[in-house]
VOKE-620032 format. One record per residue (C-alpha): x negated, y, z; residue in three letters. Coordinates in pm, whole numbers, plus 32768, in hexadecimal, padded with zeros to 4 digits. Each point is the difference from the previous one (the first is absolute). Layout:
% VOKE-620032
XYZALA
...
END
This chain:
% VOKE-620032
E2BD25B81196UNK
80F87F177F8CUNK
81667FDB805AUNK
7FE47EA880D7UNK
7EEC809080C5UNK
80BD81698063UNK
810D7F188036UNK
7F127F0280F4UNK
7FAB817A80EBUNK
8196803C8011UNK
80497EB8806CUNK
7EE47FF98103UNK
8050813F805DUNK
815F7FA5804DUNK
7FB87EB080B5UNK
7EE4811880E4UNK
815C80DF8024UNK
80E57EBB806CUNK
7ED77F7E80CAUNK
7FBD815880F0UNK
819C80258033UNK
800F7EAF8072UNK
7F298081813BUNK
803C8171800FUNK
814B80E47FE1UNK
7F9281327F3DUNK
8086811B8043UNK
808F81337F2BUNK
7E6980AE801FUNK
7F7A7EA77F40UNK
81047FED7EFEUNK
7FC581657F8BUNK
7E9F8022801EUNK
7FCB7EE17F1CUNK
813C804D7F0FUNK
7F5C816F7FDBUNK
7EB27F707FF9UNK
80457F3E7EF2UNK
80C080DD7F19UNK
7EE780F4802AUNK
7ED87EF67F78UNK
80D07F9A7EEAUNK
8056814C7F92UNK
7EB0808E801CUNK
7F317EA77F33UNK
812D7FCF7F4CUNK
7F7B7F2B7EA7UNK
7EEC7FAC80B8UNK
7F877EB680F0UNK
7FFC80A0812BUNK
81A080437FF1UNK
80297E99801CUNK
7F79805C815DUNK
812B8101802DUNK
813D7EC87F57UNK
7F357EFA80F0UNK
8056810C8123UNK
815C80237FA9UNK
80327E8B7FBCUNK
7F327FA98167UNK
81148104807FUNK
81497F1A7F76UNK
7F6F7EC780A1UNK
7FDD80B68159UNK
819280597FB1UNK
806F7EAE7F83UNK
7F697F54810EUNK
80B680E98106UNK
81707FE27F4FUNK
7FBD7E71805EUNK
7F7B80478154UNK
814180C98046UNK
80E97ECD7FCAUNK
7F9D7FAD8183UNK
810180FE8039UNK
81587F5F7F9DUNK
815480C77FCDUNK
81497F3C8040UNK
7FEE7F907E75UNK
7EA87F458092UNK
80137E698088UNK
7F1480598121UNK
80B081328057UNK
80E27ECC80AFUNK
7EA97F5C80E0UNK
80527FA18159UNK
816880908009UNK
80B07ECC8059UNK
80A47EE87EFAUNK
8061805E7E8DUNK
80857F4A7ED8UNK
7F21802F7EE7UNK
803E7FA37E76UNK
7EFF7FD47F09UNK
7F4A7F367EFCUNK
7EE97F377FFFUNK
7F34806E7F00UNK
7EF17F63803DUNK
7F427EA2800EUNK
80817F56816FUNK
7E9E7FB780C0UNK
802F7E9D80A7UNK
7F25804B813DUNK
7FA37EE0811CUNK
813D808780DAUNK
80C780D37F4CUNK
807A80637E7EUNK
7F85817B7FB1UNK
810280A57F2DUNK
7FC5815A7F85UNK
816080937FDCUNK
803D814E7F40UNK
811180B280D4UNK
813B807D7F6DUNK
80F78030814DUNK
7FD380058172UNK
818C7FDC8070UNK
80C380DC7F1AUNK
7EE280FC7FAFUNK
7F3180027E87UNK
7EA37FE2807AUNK
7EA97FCA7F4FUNK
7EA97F62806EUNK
7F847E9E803BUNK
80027F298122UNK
7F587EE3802CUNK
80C47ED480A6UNK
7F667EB880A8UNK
80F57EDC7FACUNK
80467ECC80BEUNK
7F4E7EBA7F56UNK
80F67F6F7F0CUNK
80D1814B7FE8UNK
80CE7FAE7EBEUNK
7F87815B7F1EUNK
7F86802C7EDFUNK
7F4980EA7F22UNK
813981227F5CUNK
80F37FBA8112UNK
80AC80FC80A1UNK
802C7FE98183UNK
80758082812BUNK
7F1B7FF180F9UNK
805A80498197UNK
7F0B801F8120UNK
7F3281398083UNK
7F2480BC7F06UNK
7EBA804480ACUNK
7E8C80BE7FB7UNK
7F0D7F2F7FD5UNK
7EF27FE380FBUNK
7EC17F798018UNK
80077EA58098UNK
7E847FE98005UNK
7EEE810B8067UNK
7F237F807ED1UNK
810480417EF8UNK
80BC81437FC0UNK
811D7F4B7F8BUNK
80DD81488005UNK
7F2480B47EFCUNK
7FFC7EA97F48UNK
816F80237FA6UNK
7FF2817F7FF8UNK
7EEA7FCB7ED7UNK
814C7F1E7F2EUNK
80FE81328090UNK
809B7EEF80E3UNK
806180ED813CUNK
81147EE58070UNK
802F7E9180A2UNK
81197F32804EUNK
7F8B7EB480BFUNK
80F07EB27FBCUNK
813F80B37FBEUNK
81607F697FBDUNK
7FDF7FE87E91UNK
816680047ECAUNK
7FA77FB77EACUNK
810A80F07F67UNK
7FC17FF07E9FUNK
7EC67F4A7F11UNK
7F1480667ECEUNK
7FC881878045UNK
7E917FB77F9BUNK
7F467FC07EAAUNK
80937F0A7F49UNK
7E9A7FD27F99UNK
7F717FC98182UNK
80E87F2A805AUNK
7FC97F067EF2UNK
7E8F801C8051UNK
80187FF18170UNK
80E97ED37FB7UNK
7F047F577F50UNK
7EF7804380F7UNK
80DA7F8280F5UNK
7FCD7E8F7F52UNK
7E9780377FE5UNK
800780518198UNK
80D37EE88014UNK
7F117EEC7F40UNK
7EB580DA80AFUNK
80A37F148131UNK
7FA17EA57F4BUNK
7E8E805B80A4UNK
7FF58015818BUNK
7F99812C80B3UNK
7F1B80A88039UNK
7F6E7FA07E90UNK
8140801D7F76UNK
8033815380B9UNK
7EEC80797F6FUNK
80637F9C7E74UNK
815E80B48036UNK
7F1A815E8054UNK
7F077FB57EF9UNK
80C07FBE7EFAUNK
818780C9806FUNK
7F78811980F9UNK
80F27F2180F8UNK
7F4F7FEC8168UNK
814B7F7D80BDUNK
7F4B7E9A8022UNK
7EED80A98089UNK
7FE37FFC81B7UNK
7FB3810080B0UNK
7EC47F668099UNK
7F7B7F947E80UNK
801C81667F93UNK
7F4A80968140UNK
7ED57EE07F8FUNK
802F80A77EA9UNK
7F8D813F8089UNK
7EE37F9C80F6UNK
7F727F417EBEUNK
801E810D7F22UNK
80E47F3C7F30UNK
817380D1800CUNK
7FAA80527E90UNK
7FFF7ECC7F64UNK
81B47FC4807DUNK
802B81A17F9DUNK
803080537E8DUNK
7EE280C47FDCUNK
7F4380877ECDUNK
7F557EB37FECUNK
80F37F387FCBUNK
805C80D57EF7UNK
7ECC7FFB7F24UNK
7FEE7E8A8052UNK
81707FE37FA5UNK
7FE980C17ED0UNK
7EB07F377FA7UNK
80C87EA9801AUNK
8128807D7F2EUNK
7F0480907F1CUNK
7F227ED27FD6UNK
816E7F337FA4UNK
804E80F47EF7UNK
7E857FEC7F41UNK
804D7E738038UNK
811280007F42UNK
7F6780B47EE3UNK
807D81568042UNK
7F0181457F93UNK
7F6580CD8162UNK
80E8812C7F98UNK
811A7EF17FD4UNK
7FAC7F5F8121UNK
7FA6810980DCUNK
817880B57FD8UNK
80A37EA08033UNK
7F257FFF813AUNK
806C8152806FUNK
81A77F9B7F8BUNK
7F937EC280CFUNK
7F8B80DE813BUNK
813880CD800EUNK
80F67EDA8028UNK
7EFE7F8D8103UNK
801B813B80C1UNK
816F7FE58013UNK
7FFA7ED38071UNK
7F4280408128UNK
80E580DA806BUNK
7F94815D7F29UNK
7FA280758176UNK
7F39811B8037UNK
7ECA7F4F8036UNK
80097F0E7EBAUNK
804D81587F13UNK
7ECD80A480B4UNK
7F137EB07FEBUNK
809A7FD47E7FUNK
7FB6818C7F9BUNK
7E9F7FDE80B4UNK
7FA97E867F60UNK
807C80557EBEUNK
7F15815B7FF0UNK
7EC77F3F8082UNK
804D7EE47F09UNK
801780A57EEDUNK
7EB080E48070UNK
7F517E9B8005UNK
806A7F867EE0UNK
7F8F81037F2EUNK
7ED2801B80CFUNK
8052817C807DUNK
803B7FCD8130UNK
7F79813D808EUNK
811280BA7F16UNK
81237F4480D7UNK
7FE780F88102UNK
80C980D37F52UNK
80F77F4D7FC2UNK
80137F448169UNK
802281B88078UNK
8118800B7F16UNK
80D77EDE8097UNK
7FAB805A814FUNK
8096816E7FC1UNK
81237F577F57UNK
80317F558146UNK
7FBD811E80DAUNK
810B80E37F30UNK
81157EB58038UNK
7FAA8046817AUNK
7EFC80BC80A5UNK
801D7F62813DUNK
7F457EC47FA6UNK
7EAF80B07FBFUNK
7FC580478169UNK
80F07ECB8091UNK
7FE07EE37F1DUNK
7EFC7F548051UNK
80137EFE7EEDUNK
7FF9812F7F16UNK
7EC1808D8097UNK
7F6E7E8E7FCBUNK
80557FCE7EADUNK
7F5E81417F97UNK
7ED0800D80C2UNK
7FC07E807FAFUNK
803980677E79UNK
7F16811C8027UNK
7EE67F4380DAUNK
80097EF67EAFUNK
7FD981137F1CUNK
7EFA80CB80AFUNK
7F1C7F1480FBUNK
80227E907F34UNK
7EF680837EF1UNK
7F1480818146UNK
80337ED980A8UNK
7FBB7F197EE8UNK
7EB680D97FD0UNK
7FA07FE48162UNK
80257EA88010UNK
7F887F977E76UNK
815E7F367FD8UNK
7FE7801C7E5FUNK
7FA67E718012UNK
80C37FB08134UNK
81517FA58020UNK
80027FD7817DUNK
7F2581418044UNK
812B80B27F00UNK
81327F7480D8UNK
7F3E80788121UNK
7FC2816E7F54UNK
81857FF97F86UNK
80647FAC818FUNK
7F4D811C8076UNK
8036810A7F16UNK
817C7FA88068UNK
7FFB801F8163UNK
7EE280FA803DUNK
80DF813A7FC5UNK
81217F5E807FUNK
7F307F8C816EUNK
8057817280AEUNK
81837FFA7FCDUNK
800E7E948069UNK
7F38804D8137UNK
80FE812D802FUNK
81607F647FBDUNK
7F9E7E8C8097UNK
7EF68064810EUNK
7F047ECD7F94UNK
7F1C7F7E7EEBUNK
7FDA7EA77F65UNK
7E9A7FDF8006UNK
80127EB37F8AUNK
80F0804D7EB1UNK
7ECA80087EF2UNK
7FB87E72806CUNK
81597FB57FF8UNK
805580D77EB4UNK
7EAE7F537F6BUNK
808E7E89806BUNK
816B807E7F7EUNK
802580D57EF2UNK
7F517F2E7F1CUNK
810B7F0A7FE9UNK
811781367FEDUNK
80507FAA7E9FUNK
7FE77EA0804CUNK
80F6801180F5UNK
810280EA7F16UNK
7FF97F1F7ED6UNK
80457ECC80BAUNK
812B80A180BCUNK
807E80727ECFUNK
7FF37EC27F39UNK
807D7F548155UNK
813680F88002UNK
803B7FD17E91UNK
7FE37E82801EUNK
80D77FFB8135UNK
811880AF7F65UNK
80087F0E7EE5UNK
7FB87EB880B1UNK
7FFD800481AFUNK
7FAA7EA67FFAUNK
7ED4804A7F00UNK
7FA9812680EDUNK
7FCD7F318125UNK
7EF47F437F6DUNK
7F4981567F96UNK
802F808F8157UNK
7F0F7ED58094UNK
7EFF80D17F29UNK
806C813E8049UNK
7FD27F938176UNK
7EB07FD37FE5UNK
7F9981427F65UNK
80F180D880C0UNK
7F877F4B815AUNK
7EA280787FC3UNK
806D817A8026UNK
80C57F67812FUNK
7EB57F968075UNK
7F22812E7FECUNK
812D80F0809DUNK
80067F068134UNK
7E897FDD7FD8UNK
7F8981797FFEUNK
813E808780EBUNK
7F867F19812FUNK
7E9280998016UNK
7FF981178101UNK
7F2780C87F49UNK
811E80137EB8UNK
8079815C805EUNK
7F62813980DCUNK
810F80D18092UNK
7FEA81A48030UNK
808180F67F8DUNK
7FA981647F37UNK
807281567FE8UNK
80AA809E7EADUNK
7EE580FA801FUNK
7ED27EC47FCAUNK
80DA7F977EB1UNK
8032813E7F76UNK
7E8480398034UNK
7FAA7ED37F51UNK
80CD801A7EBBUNK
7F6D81797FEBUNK
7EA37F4D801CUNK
80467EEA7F04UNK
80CA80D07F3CUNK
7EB180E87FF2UNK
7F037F0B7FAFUNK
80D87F427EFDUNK
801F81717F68UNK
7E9E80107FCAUNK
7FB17EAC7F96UNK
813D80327EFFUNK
7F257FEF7EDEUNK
7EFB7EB98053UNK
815B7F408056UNK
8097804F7E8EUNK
7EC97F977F6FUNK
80117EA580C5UNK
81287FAF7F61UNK
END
């Protein structure tokens, strides 16, 4: 057995571990009985297979710990920001460390807490801004209003688990806000975010909403986007196409990648160029949470494609998503974006080669983008049923009238924003074209989100999803071997 593949068992055993934690407390009984348990199989088959069994044990064992040490941070001590929720008004100093998110009403700053009054205290807290607050990324501010819990402010969205699952246990709504001091932050960041504050700026040259949509295609930035625009998003099945998702990330890497061999450059050359290339990009977009994971995941399943082992990515996508896990445990069970990325990655790797089988795509373009649509979504349907309580039963049309013009759409933006910041005048011109191909998207989201039969609304029990992976999971197990040999 080689090293990656008793590596492969510990990691899934520890993600198992993290996973069962996140929905039971285990008690002094559990921890021994599998800590002796284990011990005991690895002692007796020691130098032999079946004490991999006995480490896997152990290893399942720290995951079920790990995740509880992060459960326990609900529990603050006066050292804690939300130890202060709903006790009244407090003057709070911090630094935003990260990205500001320009939202329809408000400015989302993320501020990482260093005093409430005269006390040394640690945590996050999450502040919504008044529109046109004058902050920046690496200032240091005092902030004064009352810090609250969050709460859900809809029954179809657990917003309070959404924030537990980035350890944000704190809000502060449109405080009185003093810039006390300036560049606390990456010097690094805040020449990038600089920069992409010019692209944002240019982005503006084409009206909304086609011009909302370039700035979250091309910058992650979804501040020109309504409220109403993104809800038609998500009755086409379209909220994808304005995330940074593992798409965009093969497609991205494909354009820069396709520049490099251009310009003469070897694949290997290219390729790490491509990858240098990808980095920067990720920064740019605001290095959130959501671009590393969509960046780790693309990156794995690109490089699977390319040199046609795709299968073998699996692996590797396990790794990163243990990688993640051991950052912070609490997204596995609360992030839903997480869940998404991984389950997409893994419905790619394991159902596009059935698909394509069942449907006899090898000479088929369309019948592929339709295979590559539903391999995506078909083990991510039961957690999107769970978290948003409806499907979009339309989304494969819509994806199928769509998608195809993804890169399209990201190479034009790109040379538009490149253009514009050389020449605005020049970039007018361009965005008359841009327009035209960005209004078509416009077109099919209005289209598709005004039939009444776009979404079907109910909702399922935890019980029906975890019953469904075990079957997949299952059958996928015993088909392992025909899938490798499709690839």
């Amino acid at each position: 057995m080689t090293f990656s593949k008793v590596f492969f068992y510990f990691c899934i055993a520890f993600l198992f571990g993290t996973f069962l934690a996140s929905f039971f407390t285990p008690n002094f009984i559990f921890y021994l009985l599998f800590l002796v348990t284990g011990f005991i199989i690895f002692i007796v088959f020691y130098k032999r297979k079946l004490a991999i069994i006995g480490l896997c044990l152990l290893v399942f064992l720290f995951g079920a710990f790990w995740q509880e040490k992060f459960e326990s941070e609900i529990f603050p001590t006066e050292k804690d920001i939300h130890y202060y929720n709903n006790k009244g008004k407090f003057s709070v100093e911090g630094i935003i460390l990260k990205e500001l998110q320009n939202k329809e009403k408000s400015i989302e700053a993320t501020i990482k807490v260093e005093r409430v009054g005269e006390k040394v205290v640690k945590g996050n807290l999450l502040a919504f801004l008044e529109v046109g607050s004058k902050v920046k990324y690496g200032d240091k501010i005092l902030l004064k209003e009352e810090i609250k819990e969050p709460e859900n402010f809809t029954p179809e969205f657990n917003y309070k688990e959404y924030l537990r699952g980035k350890r944000i246990y704190s809000l502060m709504f449109y405080p009185e806000i003093k810039v006390l001091s300036s560049n606390h932050g990456n010097s690094v960041l805040s020449i990038i975010f600089l920069f992409k504050e010019q692209l944002k700026e240019r982005a503006k040259i084409l009206p909304t909403p086609e011009g909302a949509i370039l700035s979250a295609i091309t910058l992650g930035d979804k501040s020109r986007l309504s409220d109403n625009f993104k809800e038609k998003l998500s009755v086409s099945g379209l909220s994808h196409i304005v995330a940074i998702s593992g798409m965009h990330i093969m497609i991205i890497l494909g354009i820069f990648l396709f520049f490099f061999l251009f310009l003469g450059f070897w694949r290997r050359e290219a390729t790490i160029f491509s990858l240098i290339l990808l980095f920067f990009y990720i920064l740019l977009i605001g290095m959130s949470s959501s671009a590393i994971r969509a960046g780790i995941m693309g990156i794995f399943l690109y490089i699977g494609w390319a040199i046609g082992r795709l299968s073998r990515s699996v692996r590797s996508i396990v790794f990163a998503a243990t990688a993640m896990v051991i950052l912070n445990p609490l997204i596995l069970a609360r992030d839903v974006g997480f869940q998404l990325s991984f389950l997409a990655a893994l419905g790619i790797i394991f159902l596009l080669p059935i698909f394509e089988k069942w449907l006899k795509a090898e000479n088929s373009e369309i019948k592929k983008l339709i295979c590559l649509t539903l391999a995506a979504q078909v083990l991510c349907l039961p957690v999107l049923i769970f978290n948003f309580g409806k499907i979009p039963v339309l989304a494969p049309i819509s994806n199928i009238l769509v998608v195809p013009f993804l890169p399209t759409l990201l190479i034009s933006g790109f040379l538009f924003l490149t253009l514009a910041l050389f020449s605005p005048y020049l970039a007018i011109y361009l965005s008359f074209v841009l327009k035209i191909i960005f209004s078509f998207v416009v077109f099919v989201v209005n289209f598709i989100s005004s039939l009444p039969v776009a979404t079907i609304s109910f909702k399922i029990p935890i019980v029906f999803i975890l019953v469904f992976y075990f079957i997949i999971g299952t059958l996928l197990f015993r088909k392992k071997r025909k899938i490798l040999q499709l690839y």
